[in-house]
NUPAVEX-392863 format. One line per field, with one value per residue (C-alpha): z, x, y; residue number from 1; residue in three letters. Coordinates in Angstrom, 3 decimals, decimal comma, always signed. Layout:
# residues N
w <- (Z / ...)
u <- (X / ...)
v <- (Y / ...)
num <- (NUM / ...)
residu <- (Ala / ...)
# end
This chain:
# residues 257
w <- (-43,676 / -46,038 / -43,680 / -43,548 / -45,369 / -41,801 / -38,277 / -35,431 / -32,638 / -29,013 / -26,067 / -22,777 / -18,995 / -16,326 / -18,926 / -17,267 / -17,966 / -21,593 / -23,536 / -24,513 / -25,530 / -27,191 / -29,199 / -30,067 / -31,760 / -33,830 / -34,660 / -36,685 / -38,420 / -39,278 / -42,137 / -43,479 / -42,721 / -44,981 / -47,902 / -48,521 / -48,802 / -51,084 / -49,451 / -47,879 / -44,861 / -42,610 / -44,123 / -40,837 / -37,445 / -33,470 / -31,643 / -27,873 / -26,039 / -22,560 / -20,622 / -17,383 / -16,278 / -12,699 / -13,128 / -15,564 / -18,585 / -20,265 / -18,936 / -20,661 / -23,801 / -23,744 / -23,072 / -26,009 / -28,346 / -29,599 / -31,571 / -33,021 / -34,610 / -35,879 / -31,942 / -31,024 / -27,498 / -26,881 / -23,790 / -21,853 / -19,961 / -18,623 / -16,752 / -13,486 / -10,668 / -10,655 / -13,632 / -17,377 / -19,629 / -21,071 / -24,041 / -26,441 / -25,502 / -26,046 / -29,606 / -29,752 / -28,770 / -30,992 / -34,173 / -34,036 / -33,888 / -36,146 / -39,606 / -41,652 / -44,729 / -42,818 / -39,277 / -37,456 / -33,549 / -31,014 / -26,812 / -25,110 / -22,713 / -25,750 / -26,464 / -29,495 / -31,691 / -34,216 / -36,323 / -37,647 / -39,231 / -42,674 / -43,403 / -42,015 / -44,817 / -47,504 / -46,994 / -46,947 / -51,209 / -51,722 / -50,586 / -51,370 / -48,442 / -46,045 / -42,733 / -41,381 / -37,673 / -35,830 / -34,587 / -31,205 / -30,628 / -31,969 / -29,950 / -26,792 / -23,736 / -21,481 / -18,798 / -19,201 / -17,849 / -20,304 / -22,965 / -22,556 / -21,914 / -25,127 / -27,196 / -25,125 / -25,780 / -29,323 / -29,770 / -28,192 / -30,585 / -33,516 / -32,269 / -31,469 / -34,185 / -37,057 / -36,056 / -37,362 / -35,933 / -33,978 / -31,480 / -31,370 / -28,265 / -30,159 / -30,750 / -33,387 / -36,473 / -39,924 / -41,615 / -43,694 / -41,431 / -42,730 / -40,894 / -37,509 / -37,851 / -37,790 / -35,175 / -32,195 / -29,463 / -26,669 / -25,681 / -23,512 / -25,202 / -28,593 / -29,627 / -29,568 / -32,616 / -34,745 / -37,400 / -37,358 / -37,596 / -40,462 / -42,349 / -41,111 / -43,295 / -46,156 / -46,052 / -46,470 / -43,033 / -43,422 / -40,670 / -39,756 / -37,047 / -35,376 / -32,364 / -28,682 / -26,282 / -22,445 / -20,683 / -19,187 / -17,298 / -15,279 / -14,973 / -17,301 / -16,882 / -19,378 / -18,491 / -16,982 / -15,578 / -17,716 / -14,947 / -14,816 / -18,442 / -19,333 / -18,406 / -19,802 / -23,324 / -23,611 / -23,137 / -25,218 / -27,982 / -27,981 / -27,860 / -30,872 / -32,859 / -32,031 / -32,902 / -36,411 / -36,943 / -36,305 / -38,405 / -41,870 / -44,799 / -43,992 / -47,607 / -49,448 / -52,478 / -52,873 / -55,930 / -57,929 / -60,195)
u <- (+62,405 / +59,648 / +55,948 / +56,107 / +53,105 / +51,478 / +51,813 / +50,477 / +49,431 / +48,399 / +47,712 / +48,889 / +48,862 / +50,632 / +51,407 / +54,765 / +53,963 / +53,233 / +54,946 / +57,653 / +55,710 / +53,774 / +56,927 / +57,783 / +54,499 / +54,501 / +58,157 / +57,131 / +53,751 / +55,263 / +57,284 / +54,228 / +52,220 / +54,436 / +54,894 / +51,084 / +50,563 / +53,373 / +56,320 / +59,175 / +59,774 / +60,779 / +57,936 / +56,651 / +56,248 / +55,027 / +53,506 / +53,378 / +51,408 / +52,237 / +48,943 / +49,674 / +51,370 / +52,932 / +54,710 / +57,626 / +55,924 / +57,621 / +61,050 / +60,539 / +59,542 / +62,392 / +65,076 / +63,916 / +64,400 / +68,314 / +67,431 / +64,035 / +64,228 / +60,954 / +59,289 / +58,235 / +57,270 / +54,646 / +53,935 / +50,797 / +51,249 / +48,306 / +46,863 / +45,305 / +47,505 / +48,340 / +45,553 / +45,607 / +43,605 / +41,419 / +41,454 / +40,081 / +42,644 / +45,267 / +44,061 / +43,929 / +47,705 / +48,886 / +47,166 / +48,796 / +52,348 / +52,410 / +52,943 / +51,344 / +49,269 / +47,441 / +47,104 / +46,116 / +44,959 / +45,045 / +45,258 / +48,414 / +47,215 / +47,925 / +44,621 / +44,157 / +46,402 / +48,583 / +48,615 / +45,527 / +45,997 / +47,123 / +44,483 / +42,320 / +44,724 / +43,809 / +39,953 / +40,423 / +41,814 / +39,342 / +36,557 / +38,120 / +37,016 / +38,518 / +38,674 / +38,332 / +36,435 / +37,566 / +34,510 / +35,743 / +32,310 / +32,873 / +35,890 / +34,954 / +33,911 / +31,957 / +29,431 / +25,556 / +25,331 / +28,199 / +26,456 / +22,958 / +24,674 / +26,362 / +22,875 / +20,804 / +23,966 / +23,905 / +20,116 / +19,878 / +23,017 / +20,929 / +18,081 / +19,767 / +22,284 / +21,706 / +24,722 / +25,446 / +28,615 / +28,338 / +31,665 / +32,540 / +34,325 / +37,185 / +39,990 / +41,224 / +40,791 / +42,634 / +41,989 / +43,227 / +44,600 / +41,826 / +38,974 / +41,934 / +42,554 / +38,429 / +36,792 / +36,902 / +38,740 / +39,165 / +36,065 / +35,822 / +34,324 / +34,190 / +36,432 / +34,025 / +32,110 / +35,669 / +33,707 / +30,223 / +31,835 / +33,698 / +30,484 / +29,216 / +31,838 / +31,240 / +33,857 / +33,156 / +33,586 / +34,094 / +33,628 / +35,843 / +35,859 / +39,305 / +40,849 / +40,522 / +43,131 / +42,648 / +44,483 / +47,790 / +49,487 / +47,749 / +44,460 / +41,972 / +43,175 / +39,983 / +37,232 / +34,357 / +31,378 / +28,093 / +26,015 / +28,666 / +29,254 / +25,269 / +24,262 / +27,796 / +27,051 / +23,766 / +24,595 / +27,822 / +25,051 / +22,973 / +26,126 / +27,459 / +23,847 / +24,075 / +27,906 / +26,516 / +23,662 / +25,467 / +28,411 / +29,757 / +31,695 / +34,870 / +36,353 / +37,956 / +40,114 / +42,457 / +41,482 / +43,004 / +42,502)
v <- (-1,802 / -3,123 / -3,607 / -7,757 / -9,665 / -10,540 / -9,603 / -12,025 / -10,551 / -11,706 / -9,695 / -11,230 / -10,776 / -12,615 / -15,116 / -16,040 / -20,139 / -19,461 / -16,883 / -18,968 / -21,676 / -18,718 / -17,512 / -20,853 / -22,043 / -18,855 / -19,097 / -22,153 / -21,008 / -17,552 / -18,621 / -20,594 / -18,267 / -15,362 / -17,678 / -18,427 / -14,676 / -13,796 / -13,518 / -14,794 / -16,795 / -13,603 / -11,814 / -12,237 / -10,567 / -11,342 / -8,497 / -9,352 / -6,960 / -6,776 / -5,760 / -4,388 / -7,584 / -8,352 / -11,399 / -12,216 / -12,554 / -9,255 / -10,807 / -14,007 / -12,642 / -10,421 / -12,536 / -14,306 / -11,536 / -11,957 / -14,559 / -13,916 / -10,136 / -10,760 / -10,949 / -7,124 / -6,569 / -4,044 / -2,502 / -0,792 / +2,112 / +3,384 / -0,032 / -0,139 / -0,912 / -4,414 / -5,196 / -5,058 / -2,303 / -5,526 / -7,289 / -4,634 / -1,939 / -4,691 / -5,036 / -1,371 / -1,038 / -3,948 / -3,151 / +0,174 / -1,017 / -3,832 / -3,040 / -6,047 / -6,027 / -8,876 / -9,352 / -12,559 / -12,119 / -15,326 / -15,601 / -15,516 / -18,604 / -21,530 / -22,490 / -20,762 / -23,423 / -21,098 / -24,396 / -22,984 / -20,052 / -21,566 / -23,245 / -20,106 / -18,158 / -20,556 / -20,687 / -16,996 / -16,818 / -19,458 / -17,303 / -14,367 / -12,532 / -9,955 / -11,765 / -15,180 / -15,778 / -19,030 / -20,832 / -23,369 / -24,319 / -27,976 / -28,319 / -26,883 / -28,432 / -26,055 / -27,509 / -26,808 / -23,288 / -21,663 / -23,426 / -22,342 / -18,537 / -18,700 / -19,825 / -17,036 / -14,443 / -15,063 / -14,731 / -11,515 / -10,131 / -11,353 / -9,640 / -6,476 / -6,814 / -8,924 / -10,707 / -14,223 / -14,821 / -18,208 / -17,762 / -13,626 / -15,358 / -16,985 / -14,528 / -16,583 / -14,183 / -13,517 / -10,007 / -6,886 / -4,391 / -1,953 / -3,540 / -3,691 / -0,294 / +0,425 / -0,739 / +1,436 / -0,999 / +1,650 / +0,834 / -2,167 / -5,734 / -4,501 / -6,993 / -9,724 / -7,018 / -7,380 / -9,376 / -7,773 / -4,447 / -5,628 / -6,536 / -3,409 / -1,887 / -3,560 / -6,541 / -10,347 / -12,113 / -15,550 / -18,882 / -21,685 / -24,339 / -24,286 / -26,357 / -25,111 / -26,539 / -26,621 / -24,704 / -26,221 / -23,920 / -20,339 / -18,880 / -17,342 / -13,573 / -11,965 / -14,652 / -13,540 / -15,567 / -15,881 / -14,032 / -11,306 / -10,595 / -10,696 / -7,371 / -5,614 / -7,952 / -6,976 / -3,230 / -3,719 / -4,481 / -1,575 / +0,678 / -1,372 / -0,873 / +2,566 / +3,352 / +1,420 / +4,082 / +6,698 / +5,769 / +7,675 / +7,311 / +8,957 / +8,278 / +11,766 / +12,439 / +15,608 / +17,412 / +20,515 / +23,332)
num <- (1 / 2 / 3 / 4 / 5 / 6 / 7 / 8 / 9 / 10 / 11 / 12 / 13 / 14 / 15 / 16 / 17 / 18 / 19 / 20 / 21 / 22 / 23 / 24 / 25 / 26 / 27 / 28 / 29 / 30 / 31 / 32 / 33 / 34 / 35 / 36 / 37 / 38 / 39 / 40 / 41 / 42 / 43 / 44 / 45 / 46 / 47 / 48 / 49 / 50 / 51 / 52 / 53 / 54 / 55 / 56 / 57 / 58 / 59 / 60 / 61 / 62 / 63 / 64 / 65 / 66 / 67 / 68 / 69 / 70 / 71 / 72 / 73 / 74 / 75 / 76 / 77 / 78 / 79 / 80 / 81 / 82 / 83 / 84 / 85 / 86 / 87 / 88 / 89 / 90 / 91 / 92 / 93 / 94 / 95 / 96 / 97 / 98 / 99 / 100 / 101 / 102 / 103 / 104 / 105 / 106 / 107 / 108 / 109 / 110 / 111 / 112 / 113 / 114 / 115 / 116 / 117 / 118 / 119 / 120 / 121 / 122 / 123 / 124 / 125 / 126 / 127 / 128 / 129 / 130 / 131 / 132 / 133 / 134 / 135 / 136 / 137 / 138 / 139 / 140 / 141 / 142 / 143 / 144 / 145 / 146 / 147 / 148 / 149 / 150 / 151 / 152 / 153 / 154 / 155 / 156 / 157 / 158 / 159 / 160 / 161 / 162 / 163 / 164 / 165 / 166 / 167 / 168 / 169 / 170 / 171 / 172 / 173 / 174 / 175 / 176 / 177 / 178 / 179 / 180 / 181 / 182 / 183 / 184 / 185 / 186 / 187 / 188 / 189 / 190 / 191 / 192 / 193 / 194 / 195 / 196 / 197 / 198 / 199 / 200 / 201 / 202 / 203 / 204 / 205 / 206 / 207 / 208 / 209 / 210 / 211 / 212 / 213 / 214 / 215 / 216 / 217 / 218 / 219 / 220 / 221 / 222 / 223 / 224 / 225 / 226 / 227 / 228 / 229 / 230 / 231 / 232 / 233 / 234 / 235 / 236 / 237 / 238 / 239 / 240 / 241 / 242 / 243 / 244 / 245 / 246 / 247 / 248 / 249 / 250 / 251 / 252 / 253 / 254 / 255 / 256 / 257)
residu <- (Unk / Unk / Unk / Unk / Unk / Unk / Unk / Unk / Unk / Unk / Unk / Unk / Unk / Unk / Unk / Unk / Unk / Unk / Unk / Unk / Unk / Unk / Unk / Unk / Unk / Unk / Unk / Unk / Unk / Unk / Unk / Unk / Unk / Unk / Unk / Unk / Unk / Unk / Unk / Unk / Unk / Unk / Unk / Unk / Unk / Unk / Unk / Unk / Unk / Unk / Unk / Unk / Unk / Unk / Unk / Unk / Unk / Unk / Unk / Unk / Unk / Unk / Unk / Unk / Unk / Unk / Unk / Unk / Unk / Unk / Unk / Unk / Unk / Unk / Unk / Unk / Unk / Unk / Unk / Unk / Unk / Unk / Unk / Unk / Unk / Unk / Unk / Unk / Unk / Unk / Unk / Unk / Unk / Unk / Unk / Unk / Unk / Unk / Unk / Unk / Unk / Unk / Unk / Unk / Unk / Unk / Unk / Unk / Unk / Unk / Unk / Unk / Unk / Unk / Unk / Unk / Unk / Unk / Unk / Unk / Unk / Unk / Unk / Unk / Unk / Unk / Unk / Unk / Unk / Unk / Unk / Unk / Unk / Unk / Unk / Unk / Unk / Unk / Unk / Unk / Unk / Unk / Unk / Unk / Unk / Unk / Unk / Unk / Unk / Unk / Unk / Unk / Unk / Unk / Unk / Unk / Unk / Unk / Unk / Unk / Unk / Unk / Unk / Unk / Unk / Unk / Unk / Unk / Unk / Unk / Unk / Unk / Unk / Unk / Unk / Unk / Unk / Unk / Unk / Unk / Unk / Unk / Unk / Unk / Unk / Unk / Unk / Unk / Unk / Unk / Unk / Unk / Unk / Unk / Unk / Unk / Unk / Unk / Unk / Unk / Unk / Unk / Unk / Unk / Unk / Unk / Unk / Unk / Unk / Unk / Unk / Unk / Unk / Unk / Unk / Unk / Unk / Unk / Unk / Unk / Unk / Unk / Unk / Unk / Unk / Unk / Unk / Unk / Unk / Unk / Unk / Unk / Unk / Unk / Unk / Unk / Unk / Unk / Unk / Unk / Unk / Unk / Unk / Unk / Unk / Unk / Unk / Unk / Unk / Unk / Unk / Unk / Unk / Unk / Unk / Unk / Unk)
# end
């Protein structure tokens, strides 16, 4: 089978409320989604990555397979008991068994909107760059202390880091499967560093402000608190400078007599 032009992605656990929802959304955009990069309307393809979950969201999304060849259902193995691996290593796992050109990354818990994505796709060949970053802060809602953690958070990473990116939060993202396939995402939180390692690397990162629903059915499974994810962030961002410095081209060509 030819790779299709884009594989969406979404990592999800104890999303029993959601997934089908989920599928649904993405059933819709897909199509659009394929045809604005080239290709045809099942040039598309879902990657659910089941991370460690205990309820019956891998049941759901299963049963929902006959009809939808293009849904893939990806499994963790190595979880915690009764937790998931973590957002990073869910990334890690899915970007590894999709096979898309382009790969677009959202939540499983519906308030990433999917509706989004073209017009992420679009600013993308206007711009021509290599990956798009969805930015919720306009649309978000978040009482004083999450606000004032977010504005000390992102001063310290462009101290530490140079980094620009206004919500590394937002899993909302569009990009070439090169910069997917680079960053090193067995290590937990470094996919909020998706789009500073990509300019690390040498590819155009690009901004947009996209929608951010509430949450309607569940908990937040990979939330943490501001106090609690301070300290891991802030050590998250040395490691990250560090992994930058110590970085080297890895690029080779065969050559012959």
């Amino acid at each position: 089978m030819a790779p299709p032009r884009i594989s969406l992605i979404a990592p999800a656990h104890n999303e029993e409320e959601n997934v089908s929802r989920l599928v649904e959304e993405v059933g819709r955009v897909g199509p659009v989604l394929a045809r604005k990069l080239g290709g045809g309307e099942g040039d598309f393809e879902f990657v659910l990555v089941d991370d460690g979950s205990t309820d019956g969201t891998r049941g759901r999304a299963m049963a929902m397979q006959g009809e939808r060849p293009w849904l893939r259902i990806v499994a963790m193995t190595k979880t915690p008991p009764g937790k998931g691996g973590g957002q990073s290593a869910a990334f890690h796992a899915g970007f590894r068994a999709c096979r898309g050109e382009w790969i677009a990354v959202l939540d499983a818990d519906l308030q990433n909107d999917p509706g989004d994505l073209p017009a992420m796709i679009e600013l993308m060949q206007r711009e021509r760059a290599d990956m798009v970053q969805g930015d919720r802060s306009a649309n978000r809602r978040d009482n004083f202390v999450r606000r004032v953690g977010s504005i000390v958070g992102r001063r310290f990473r462009g101290w530490i880091l140079g980094d620009t990116i206004r919500d590394t939060g937002c899993s909302l993202r569009l990009m070439r499967r090169e910069i997917a396939l680079a960053v090193p995402l067995e290590f937990r939180g470094i996919h909020r560093f998706i789009p500073l390692t990509a300019r690390h690397l040498g590819f155009k990162v690009v901004e947009t402000a996209v929608s951010h629903r509430p949450r309607v059915a569940g908990e937040t499974k990979y939330g943490m608190g501001v106090l609690t994810r301070a300290l891991p962030g802030l050590i998250d961002c040395f490691a990250v400078r560090w992994m930058k410095n110590r970085r080297r081209p890895t690029e080779s060509v065969e050559v012959r007599s």
